[in-house]
Kinemage of the C-alpha trace (Angstrom):
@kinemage 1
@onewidth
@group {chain A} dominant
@subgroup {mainchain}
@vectorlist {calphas} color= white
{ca unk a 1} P 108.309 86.673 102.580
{ca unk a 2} L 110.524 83.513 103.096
{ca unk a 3} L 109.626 79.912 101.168
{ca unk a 4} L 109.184 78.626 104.629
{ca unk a 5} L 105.430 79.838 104.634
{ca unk a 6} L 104.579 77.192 102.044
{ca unk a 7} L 104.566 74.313 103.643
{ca unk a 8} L 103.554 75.896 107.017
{ca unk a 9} L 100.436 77.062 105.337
{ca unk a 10} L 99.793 73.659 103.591
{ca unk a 11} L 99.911 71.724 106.985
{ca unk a 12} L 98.604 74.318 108.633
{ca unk a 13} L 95.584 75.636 107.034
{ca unk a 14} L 92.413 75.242 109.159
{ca unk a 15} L 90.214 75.439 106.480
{ca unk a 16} L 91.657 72.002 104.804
{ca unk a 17} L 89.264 68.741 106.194
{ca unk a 18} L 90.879 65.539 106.197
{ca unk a 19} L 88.747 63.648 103.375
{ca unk a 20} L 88.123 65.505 100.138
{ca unk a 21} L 85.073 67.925 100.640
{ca unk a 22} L 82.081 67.270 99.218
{ca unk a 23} L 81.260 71.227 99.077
{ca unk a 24} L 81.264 74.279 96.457
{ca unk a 25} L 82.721 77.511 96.552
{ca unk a 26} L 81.042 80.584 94.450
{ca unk a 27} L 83.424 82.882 94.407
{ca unk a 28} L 83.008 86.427 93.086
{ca unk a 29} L 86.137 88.751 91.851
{ca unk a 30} L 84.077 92.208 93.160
{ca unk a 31} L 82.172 94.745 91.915
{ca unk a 32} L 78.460 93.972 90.803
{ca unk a 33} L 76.842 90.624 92.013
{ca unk a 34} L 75.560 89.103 89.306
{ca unk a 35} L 72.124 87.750 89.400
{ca unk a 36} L 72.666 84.426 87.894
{ca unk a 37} L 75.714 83.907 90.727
{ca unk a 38} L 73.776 84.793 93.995
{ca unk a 39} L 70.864 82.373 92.713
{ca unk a 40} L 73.512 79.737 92.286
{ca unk a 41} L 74.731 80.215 95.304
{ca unk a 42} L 71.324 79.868 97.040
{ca unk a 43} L 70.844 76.839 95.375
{ca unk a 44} L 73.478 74.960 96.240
{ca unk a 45} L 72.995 76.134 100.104
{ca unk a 46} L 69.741 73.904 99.643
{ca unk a 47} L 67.274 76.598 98.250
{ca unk a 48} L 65.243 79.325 99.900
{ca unk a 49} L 64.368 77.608 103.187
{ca unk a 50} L 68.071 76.351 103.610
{ca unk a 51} L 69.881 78.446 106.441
{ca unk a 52} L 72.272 81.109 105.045
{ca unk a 53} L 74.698 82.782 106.932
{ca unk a 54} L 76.603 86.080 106.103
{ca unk a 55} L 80.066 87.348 107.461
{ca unk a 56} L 80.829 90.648 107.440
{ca unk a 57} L 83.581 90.880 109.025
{ca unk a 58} L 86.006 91.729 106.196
{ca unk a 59} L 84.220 95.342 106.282
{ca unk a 60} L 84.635 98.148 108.187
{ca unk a 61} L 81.213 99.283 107.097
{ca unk a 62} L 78.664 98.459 109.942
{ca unk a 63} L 75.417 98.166 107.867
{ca unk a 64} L 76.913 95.620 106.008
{ca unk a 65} L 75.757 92.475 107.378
{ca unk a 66} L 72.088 94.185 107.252
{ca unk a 67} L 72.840 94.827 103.854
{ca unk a 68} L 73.531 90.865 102.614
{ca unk a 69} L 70.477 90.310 104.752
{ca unk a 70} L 68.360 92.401 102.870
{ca unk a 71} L 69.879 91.349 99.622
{ca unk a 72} L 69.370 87.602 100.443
{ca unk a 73} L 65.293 88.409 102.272
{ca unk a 74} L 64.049 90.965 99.425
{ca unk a 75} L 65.892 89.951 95.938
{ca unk a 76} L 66.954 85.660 96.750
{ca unk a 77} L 63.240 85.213 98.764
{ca unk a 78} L 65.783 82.884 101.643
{ca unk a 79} L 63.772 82.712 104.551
{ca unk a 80} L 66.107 82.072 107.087
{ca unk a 81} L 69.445 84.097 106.715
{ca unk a 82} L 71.272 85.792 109.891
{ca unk a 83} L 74.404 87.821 110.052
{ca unk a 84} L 77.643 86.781 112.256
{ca unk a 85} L 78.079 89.903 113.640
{ca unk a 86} L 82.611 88.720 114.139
{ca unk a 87} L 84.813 91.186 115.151
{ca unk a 88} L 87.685 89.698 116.424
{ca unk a 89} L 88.630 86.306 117.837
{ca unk a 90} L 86.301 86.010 120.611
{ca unk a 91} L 83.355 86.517 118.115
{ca unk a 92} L 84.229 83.570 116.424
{ca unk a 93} L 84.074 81.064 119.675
{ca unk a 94} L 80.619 81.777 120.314
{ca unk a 95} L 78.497 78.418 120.894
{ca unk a 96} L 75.202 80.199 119.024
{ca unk a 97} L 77.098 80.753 116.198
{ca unk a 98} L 78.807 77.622 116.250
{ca unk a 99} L 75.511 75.907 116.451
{ca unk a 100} L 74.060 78.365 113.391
{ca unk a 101} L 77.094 77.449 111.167
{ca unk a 102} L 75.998 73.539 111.885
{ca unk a 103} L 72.441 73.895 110.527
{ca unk a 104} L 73.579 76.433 107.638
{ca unk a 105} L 73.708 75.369 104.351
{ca unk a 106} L 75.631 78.180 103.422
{ca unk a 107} L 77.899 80.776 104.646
{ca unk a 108} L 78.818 84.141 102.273
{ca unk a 109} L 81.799 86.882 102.876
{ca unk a 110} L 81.540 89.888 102.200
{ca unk a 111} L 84.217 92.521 100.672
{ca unk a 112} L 86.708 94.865 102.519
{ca unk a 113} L 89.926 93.657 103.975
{ca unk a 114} L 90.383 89.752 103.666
{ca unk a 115} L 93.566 90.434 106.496
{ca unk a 116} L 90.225 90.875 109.157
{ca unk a 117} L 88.589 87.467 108.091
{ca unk a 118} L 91.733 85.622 109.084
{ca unk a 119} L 92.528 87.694 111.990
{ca unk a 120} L 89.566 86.819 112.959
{ca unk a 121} L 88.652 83.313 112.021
{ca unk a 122} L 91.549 81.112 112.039
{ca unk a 123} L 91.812 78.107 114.312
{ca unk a 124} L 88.311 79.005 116.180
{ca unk a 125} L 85.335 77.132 116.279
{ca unk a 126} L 83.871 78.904 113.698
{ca unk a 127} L 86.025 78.446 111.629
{ca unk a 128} L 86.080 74.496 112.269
{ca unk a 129} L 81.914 74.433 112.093
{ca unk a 130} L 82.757 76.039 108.648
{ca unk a 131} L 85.178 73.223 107.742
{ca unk a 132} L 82.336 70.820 108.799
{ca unk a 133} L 79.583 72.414 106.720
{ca unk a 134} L 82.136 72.562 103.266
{ca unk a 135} L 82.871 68.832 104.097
{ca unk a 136} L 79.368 68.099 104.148
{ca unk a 137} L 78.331 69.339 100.943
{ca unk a 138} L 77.215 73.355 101.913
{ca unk a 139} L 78.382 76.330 100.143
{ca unk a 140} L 81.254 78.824 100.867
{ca unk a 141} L 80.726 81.957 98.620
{ca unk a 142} L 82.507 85.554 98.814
{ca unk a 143} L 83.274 88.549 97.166
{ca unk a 144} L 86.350 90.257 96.845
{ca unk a 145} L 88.126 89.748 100.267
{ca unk a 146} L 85.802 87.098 100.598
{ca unk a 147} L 87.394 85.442 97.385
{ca unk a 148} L 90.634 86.166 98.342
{ca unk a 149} L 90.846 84.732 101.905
{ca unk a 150} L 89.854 81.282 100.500
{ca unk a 151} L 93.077 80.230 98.923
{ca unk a 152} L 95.242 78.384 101.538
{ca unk a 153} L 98.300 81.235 100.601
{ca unk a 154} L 96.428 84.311 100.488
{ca unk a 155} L 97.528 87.808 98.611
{ca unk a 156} L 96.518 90.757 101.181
{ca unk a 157} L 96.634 93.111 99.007
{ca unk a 158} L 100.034 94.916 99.768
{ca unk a 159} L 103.257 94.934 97.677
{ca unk a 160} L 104.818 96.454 94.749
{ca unk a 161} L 102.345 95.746 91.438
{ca unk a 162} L 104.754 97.453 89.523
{ca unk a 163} L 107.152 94.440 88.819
{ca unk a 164} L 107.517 91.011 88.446
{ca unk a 165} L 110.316 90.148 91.095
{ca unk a 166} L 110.401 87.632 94.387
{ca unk a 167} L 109.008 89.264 97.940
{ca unk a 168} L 106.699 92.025 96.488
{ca unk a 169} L 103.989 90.525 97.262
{ca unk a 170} L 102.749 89.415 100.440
{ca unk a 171} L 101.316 86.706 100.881
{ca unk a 172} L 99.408 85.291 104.146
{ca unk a 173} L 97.922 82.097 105.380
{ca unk a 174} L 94.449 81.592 104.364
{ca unk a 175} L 91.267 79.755 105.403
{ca unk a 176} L 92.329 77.173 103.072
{ca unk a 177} L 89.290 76.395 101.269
{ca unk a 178} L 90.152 76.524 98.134
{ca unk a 179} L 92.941 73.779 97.953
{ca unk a 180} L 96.037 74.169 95.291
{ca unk a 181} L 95.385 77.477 94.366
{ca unk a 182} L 95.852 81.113 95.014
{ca unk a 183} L 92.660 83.133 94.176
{ca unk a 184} L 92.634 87.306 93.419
{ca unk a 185} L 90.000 89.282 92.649
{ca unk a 186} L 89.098 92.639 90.651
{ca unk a 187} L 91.701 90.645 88.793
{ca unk a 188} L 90.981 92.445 84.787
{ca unk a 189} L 89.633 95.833 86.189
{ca unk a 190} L 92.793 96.317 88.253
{ca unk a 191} L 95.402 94.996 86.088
{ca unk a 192} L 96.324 92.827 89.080
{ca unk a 193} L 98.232 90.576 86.568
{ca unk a 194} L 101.880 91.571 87.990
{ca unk a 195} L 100.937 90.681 91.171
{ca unk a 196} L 99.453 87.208 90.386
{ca unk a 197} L 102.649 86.258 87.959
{ca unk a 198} L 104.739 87.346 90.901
{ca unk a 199} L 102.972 85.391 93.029
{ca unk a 200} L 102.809 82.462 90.868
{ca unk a 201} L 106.299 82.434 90.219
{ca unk a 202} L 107.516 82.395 93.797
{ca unk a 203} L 105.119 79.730 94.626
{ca unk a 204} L 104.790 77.686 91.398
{ca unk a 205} L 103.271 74.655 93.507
{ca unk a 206} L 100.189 76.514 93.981
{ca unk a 207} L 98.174 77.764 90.505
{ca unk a 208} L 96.880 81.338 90.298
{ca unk a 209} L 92.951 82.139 89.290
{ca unk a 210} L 92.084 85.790 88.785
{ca unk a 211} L 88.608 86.943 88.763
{ca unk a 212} L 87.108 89.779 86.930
{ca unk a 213} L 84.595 91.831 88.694
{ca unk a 214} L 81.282 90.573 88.232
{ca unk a 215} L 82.377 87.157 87.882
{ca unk a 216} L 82.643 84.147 89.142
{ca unk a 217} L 84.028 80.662 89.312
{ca unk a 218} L 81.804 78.158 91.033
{ca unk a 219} L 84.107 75.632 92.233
{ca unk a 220} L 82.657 72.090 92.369
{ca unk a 221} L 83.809 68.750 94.414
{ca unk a 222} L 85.597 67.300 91.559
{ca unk a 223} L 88.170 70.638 91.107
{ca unk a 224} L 86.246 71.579 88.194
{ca unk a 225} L 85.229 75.212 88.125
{ca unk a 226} L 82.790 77.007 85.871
{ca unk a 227} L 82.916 80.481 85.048
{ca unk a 228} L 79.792 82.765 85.609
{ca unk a 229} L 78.685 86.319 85.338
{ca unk a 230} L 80.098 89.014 83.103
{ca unk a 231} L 83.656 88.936 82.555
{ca unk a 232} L 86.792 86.342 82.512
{ca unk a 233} L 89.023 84.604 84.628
{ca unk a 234} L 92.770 84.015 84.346
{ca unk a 235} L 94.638 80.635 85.136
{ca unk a 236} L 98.342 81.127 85.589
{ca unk a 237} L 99.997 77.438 86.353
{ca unk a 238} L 103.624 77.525 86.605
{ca unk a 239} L 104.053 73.966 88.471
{ca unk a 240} L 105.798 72.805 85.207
{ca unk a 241} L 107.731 75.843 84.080
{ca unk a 242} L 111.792 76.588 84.390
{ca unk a 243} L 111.992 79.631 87.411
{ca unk a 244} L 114.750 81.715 86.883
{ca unk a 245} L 116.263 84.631 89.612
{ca unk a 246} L 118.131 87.492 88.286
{ca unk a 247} L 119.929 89.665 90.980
{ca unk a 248} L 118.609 93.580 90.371
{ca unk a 249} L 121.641 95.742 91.077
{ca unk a 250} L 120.681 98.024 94.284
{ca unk a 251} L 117.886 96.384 94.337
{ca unk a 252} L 116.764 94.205 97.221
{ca unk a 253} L 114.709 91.472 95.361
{ca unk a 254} L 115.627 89.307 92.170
{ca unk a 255} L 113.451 89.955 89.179
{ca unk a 256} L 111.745 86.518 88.268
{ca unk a 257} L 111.831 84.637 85.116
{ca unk a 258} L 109.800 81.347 83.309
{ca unk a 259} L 109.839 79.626 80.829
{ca unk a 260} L 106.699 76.934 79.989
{ca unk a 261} L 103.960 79.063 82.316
{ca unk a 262} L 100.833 78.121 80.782
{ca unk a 263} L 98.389 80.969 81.035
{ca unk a 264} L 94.323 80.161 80.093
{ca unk a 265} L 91.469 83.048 79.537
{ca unk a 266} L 88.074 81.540 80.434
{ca unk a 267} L 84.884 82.966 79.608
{ca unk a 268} L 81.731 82.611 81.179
{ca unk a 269} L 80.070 78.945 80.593
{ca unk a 270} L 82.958 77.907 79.962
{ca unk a 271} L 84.654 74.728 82.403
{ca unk a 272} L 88.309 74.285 83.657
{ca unk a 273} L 89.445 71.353 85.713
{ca unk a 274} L 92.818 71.005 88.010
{ca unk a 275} L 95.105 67.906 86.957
{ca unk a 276} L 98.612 67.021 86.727
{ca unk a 277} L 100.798 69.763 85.650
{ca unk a 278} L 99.665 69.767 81.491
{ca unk a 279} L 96.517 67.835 81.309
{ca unk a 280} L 94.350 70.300 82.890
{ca unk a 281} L 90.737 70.037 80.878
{ca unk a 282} L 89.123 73.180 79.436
{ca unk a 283} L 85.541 73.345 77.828
């Protein structure tokens, strides 16, 4: 991948509203759902009577908008969630849901392939009723894919994980929600840390937060996140570090190099807050 995509993505990204959102993001890295992260996420959609949506379209399981439906009815008590049933493109110009997404107070994505959701998604009117409801002050939660495809450069999930070097990972435009970072997800379980320091590396402009599974960070207004659930999350920022390139002999990518890469493990409770390269805040 070329360093073009950077600042095609940044201008690009649909997902990016022109004032500063007044929305959250509760996104988990996979695995189990904790309890104490689906409730948050109901809350701040507005409670059990708000309107909840669920997008499936990440999956190629067919049952699994019923699924999140179930989850949200029987275990959450929400008595209004429906399923956006998006397939491809034309899925996601549909006035109803349109109108849905407008009177939502949250929208949830489910896991599977995070390449679908922005296949799907990008530059529709979904997508842009989405933008609306995240500038408002509703909720955008996800899991796995669903965490991934948030960041406005987003890792699909191919590449070589083996090595730190430039163009092994791939990297695609986003939704563009979460703004100045790139998210992963089973980050811990997977050893996905190659990958994100890779990633990180190439693109130092944009800082790297890995989530465990059954965790979450719950990404407020200000750029503060908090960490819930079970496990940890990693913050790789390399927007003040030295990059170095190294040609690999018969190789066709340079290995990668830093010095001054500031690397944070957050537990859950604890509180982490995007400034200025070196004053970031940590609780």
């Amino acid at each position: 991948m070329g360093l073009p995509l950077l600042p095609l993505v940044l201008a690009l990204a649909g997902g990016l509203p022109a004032a500063a959102p007044r929305g959250h993001l509760v996104l988990i890295g996979g695995g189990e759902r904790p309890r104490a992260v689906m409730e948050k996420f109901v809350e701040l959609a507005g409670g059990k009577e708000a309107g909840i949506l669920v997008i499936p379209t990440a999956s190629g399981e067919p049952d699994t908008g019923e699924r999140y439906l179930q989850e949200f009815t029987r275990e959450y008590g929400c008595a209004r969630v429906a399923v956006l049933d998006i397939k491809e493109r034309a899925g996601a110009a549909r006035a109803d849901y349109v109108a849905l997404v407008d009177q939502a107070g949250g929208v949830f994505f489910s896991g599977g392939d995070q390449r679908r959701i922005t296949a799907a998604l990008l530059d529709t009117p979904v997508a842009e009723a989405i933008t609306r409801l995240y500038a408002r002050g509703g909720v955008l939660g996800g899991t796995s894919a669903g965490t991934a495809c948030m960041s406005p450069l987003m890792i699909t999930g191919e590449g070589d994980f083996t090595v730190i070097t430039a163009g092994n990972v791939e990297l695609a435009r986003g939704l563009g929600y979460y703004a100045g970072a790139i998210v992963d997800q089973h980050f811990i379980a997977r050893q996905r840390q190659n990958r994100l320091f890779a990633a990180v590396l190439e693109y130092p402009e944009l800082v790297r937060v890995g989530v465990d599974e059954a965790t979450a960070v719950w990404v407020r207004p200000d750029h503060t996140f908090e960490v819930l659930g079970e496990g940890s999350v990693m913050v790789i920022d390399a927007r003040a570090a030295t990059i170095a390139r190294r040609p690999r002999p018969g190789k066709p990518h340079q290995l990668l190099g830093a010095t001054g890469v500031r690397v944070h493990v957050l537990l859950p409770g604890q509180t982490f807050q995007l400034r200025p390269p070196g004053r970031e805040i940590m609780e």
